[in-house]
N, C-alpha and C positions, 0 to 999 in steps of 0.2 A: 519497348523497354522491358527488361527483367522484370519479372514479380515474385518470383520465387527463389528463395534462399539456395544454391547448391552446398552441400559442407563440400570442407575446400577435400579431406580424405576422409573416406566411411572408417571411422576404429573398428576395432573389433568388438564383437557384443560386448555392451557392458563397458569397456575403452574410453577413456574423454579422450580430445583431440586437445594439443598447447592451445592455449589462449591468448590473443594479443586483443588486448582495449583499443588499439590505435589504426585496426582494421578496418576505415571508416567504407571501404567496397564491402564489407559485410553489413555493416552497421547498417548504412542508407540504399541498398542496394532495393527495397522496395519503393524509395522515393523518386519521382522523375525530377527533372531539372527544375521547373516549374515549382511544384513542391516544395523543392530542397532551398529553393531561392526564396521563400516566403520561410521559409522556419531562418535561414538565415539573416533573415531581414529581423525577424521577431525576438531572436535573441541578442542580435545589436543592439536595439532597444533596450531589449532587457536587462543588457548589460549596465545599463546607466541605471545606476542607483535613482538617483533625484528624479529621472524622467519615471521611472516603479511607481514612484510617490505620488508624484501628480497626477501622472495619469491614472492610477487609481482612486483619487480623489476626485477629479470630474465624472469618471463612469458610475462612482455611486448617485454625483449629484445629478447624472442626466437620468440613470436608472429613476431613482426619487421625482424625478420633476416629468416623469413618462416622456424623456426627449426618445425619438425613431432611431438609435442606436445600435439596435439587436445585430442585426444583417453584418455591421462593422463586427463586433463582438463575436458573431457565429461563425464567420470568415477568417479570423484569428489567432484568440488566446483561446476558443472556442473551439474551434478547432484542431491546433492542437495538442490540446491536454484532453479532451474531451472525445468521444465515441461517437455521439448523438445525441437527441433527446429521448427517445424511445432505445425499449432493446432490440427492436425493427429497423432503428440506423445505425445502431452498433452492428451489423451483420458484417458487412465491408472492413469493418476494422479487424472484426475477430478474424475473416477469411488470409485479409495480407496477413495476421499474427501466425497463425496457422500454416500458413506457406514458409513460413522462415521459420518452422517446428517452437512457436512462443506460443502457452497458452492465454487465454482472455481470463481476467478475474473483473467481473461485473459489477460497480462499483456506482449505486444508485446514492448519487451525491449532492440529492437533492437536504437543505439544511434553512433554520429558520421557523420551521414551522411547529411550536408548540402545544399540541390538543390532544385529546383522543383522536378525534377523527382524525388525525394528520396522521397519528400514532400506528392506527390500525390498517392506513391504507398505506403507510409505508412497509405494513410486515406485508398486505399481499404482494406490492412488489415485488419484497427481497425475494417471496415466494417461486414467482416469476422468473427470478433470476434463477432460481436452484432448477426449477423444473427444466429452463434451458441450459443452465450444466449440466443435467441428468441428461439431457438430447443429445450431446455430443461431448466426445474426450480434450475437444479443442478447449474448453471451459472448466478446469482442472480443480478452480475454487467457487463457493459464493462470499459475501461480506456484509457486513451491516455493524453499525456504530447503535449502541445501546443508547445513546441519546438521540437518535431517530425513533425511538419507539418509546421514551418514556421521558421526564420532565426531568432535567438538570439537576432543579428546587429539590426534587425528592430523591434523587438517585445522593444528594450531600446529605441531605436529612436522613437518609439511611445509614451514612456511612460516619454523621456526628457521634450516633447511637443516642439523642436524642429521643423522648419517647413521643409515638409516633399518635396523629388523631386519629379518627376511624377513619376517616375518609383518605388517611396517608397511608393507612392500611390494605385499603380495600384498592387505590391506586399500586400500591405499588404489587398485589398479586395480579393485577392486571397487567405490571411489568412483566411479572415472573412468567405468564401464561404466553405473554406476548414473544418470549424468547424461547420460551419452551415449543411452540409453535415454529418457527424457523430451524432450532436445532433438530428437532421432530421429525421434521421434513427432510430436511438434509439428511437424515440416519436412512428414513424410507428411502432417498431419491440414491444413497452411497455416493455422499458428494460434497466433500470437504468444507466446513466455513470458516471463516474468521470472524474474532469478536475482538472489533478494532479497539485501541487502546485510547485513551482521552487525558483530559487532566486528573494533578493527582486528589484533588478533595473529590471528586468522584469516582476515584481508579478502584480501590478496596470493593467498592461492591459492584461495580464490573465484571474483577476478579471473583466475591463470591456465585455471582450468579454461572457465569463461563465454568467454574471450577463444579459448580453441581449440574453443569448440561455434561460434561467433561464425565463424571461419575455414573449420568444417566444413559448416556452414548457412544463411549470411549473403551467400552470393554472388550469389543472385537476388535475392532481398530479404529485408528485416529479417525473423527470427525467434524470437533468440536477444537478448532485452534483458540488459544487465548495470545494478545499481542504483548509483549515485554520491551517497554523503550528503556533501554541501556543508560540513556543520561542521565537517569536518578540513581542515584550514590549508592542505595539497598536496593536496585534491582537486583544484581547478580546474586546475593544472597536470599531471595526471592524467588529467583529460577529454582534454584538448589534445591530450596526447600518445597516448590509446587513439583517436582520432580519424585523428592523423595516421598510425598504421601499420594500422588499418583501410584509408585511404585507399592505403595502399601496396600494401596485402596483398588489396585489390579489393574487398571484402566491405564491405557496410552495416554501421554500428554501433548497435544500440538500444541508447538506454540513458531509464533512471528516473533523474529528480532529483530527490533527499528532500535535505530538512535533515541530519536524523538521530537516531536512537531512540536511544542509549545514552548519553550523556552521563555522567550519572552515574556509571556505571559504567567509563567510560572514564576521567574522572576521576582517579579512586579506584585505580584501577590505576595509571598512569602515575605518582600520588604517592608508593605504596607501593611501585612498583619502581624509583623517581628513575629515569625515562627522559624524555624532553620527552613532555610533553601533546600528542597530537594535534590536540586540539580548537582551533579556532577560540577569542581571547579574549572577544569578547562578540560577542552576536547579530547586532550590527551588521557584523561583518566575514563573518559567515555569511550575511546577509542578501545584501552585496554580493557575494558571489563566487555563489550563488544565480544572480543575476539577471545577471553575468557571462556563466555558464553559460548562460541561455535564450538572451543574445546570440549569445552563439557556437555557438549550436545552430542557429539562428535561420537563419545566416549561412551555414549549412555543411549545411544539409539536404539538399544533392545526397548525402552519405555519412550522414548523422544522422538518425536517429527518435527523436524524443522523449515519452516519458510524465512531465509534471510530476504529481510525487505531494505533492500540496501543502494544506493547510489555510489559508495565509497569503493573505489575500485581497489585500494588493500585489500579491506574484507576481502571484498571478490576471490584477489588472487590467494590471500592468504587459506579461503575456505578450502580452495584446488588443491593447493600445495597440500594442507593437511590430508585431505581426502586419499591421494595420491600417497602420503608416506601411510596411509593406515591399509591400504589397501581396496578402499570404497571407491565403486564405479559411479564413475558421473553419472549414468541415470539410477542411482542408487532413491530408492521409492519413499525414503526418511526424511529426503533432503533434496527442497529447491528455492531455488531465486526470484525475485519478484524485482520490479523498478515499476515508474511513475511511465503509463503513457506520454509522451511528447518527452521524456526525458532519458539520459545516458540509454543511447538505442546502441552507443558500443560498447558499452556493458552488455545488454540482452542479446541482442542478437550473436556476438562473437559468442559469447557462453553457449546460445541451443545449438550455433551452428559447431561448435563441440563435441555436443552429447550432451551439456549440464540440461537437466529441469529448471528450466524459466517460462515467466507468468509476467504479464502487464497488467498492473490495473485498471480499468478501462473506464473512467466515469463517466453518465451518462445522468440524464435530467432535463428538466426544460431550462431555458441559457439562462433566465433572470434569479430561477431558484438553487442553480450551481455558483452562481458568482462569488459566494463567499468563500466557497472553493477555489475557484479560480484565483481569487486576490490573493488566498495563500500560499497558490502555487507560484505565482510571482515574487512573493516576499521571501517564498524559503528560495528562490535560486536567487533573490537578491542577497541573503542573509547568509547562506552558505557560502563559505571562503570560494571563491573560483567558480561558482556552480555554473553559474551563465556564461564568464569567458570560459568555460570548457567546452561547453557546449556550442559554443559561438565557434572555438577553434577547428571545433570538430568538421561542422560542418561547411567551414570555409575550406579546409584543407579537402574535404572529397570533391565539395565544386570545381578544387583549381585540378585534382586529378581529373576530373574527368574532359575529355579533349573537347575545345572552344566555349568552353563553361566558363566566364567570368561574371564577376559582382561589382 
């Protein structure tokens, strides 16, 4: 079996090649038969709403009840959305990424645990993670969620402006250090991170802290990305303005453009706390301020780098097209793509085998401490219009391409 991507024609330096989403001999072409017939099994599934539901309602209660499940789990949904447990079983994943020219973004997804000590042993990870991006170009980014290194309770209690005790004090420069520590590192290692974006009663000081790593290590070039989910109504007017005092304040600004993961949840709070809804009213307004954004990123790349972290294969094409009437080459160093391991692989793969800069995010963790992970990754392809029959067509459709492959 194949394992390495060939592009279908080398462009010329600098050159993308057309794109088709619907390339699925590109798309799976590192998957064997075997393989491709367990991820097509897994998205059948998937595709059933109700069966989502339940059956992630019994894996928590067997998780809770210590029933012997894991093996099921690691053989699975576990496999794949996930890398490994260690950055030692990620190696295989990032090697097939790197043969199809996608790089790895290390994505230590481990969630639940509230402490200091949880706090501090998840920066040496991330740590971990940066030193092996620094090892090799195949690992283009690092990542880390600011509520992995400090406590929910206080990153809201910062952002109430509430005044703070001593000891809300004294925790949260132990935030501050804690991420100054990782951006730190990343500056010494020259080696891109992201500061993933969360909900919005915590988003504001997220923002402040990313925006003064962004001032403290953003002045030669981008280091320090901050993430912007589009679905909130004042993003766009947000970007604009993180742009224009970047510009003032000299420093590059990276930043990640996601739609946005909470929805739901965001919701449900702004109803129960009658405050106005953040969110964007329907997709279609998320959609356009989206692609707003790639414009004015687009426009403004003398100060901007851009990671679109996108599944929407619009964006996608629409990013190209623009690209292409401006004159910017797909491996243009401002600007690249990112998608979900286990997810739209004919998104990724057709784009590097292009020319475009793409990236997976690759999470990894021990199986019972990623799960909460895991459940949302099921929810969002349940919850996303088509996500999992796309996915499901996808990869029915190269099974029946390829000769005596049936399901």
């Amino acid at each position: 079996m194949l394992t390495t991507v060939q592009r279908l024609a080398d462009p010329k330096p600098g050159e993308a090649s057309p794109v088709s989403f619907e390339d699925t001999s590109i798309a799976f072409l590192s998957q064997s038969d075997f393989k491709l017939k367990k991820t097509y099994w897994l998205f059948a599934l998937m595709n059933k709403g109700w069966l989502v539901k339940v059956g992630t309602f019994f894996i928590k209660i067997a998780l809770k009840l210590q029933l012997p499940i894991k093996k099921i789990i690691k053989t699975t949904i576990f496999e794949q959305f996930c890398g490994g447990e260690t950055i030692r079983d990620c190696e295989k994943t990032i090697q097939t990424l790197h043969n199809a020219h996608v790089g790895t973004i290390l994505d230590y997804s481990v969630e639940g645990e509230d402490n200091e000590k949880s706090f501090d042993e998840t920066v040496l990870e991330i740590i971990r993670t940066i030193e092996r991006a620094h090892d090799s170009a195949d690992i283009p980014f690092s990542v880390f969620k600011v509520t992995g290194v400090a406590s929910t309770e206080l990153l809201e209690a910062v952002q109430c402006g509430d005044p703070l005790t001593e000891e809300q004090k004294a925790a949260f420069e132990r935030v501050r250090q804690r991420v100054d520590a990782l951006c730190r590192r990343a500056y010494e290692k020259n080696v891109k991170i992201f500061v993933d974006a969360e909900e919005s009663w915590i988003q504001d000081t997220i923002d402040m802290l990313a925006y003064e790593m962004m001032d403290r290590y953003n002045h030669e070039h981008p280091i320090v990305f901050n993430t912007f989910q589009m679905y909130r109504w004042e993003m766009y007017d947000k970007f604009v303005k993180a742009t224009q005092n970047a510009r003032s304040r000299g420093y590059a600004l990276g930043a990640k453009l996601v739609r946005g993961a909470y929805l739901e949840k965001e919701r449900i709070r702004a109803h129960e706390g009658e405050y106005q809804d953040p969110i964007h009213a329907t997709k279609q307004d998320t959609d356009r301020d989206y692609n707003r954004a790639i414009d004015f990123a687009l426009e403004n790349r003398d100060v901007i780098s851009i990671c679109l972290g996108t599944h929407n294969e619009y964006s996608c094409q629409y990013t190209i097209q623009k690209m292409k009437d401006m004159g910017i080459a797909g491996n243009d160093q401002h600007i690249c793509f990112a998608q979900l391991l286990g997810m739209s692989d004919n998104i990724s793969f057709n784009l590097a085998n292009a020319g475009y800069n793409v990236a997976k995010y690759v999470p990894y963790g021990p199986v019972e401490a990623v799960m909460p992970y895991l459940f949302r990754r099921a929810e969002e392809n349940k919850s996303i219009a088509g996500q999992s029959s796309r996915e499901y067509t996808l990869v029915k459709k190269e099974l029946f391409r390829r000769k005596g492959c049936r399901v």
